[in-house]
C-alpha positions, 0 to 999 in steps of 0.5 A: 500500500502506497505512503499517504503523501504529506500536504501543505497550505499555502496562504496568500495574503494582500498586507496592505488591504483593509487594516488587518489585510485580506485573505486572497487565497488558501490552498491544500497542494502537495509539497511545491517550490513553484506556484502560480498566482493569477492577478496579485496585488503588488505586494503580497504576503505568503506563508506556507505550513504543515497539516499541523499548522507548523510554518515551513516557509514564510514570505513578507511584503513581496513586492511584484517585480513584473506587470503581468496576469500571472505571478510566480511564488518561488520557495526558497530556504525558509 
């Protein structure tokens, strides 16, 4: 029988909205180093965790680098 796989949510968040930011979007995927984004603010906050709810990765106030439909969200370390 084959090993469950293990999952991570990544959460995207638009900082600068509202006074405590606004949820732009939750996601349960197998583990990634790469995801697609369509129509990100210009900046961007992202926070990737276990099923445990322990953070693995975490990413501040990114700034968008390119006017285009499509962003991409690179993992990198921590």
């Amino acid at each position: 029988m084959a090993q469950p796989q293990s999952l991570e949510y990544w959460t995207v968040w638009y900082p600068q909205a509202a006074a405590t930011g606004l949820l732009l979007g939750r996601g349960l995927i197998a583990p990634a180093e790469n995801l697609l984004l369509h129509s990100a603010p210009p900046v961007l906050t992202v926070e990737v965790s276990n099923q445990a709810g322990k953070r693995l990765a975490f990413g501040q106030d990114l700034q968008r680098t390119l006017e285009s439909p499509i962003c991409l969200l690179q993992r990198q370390g921590d």
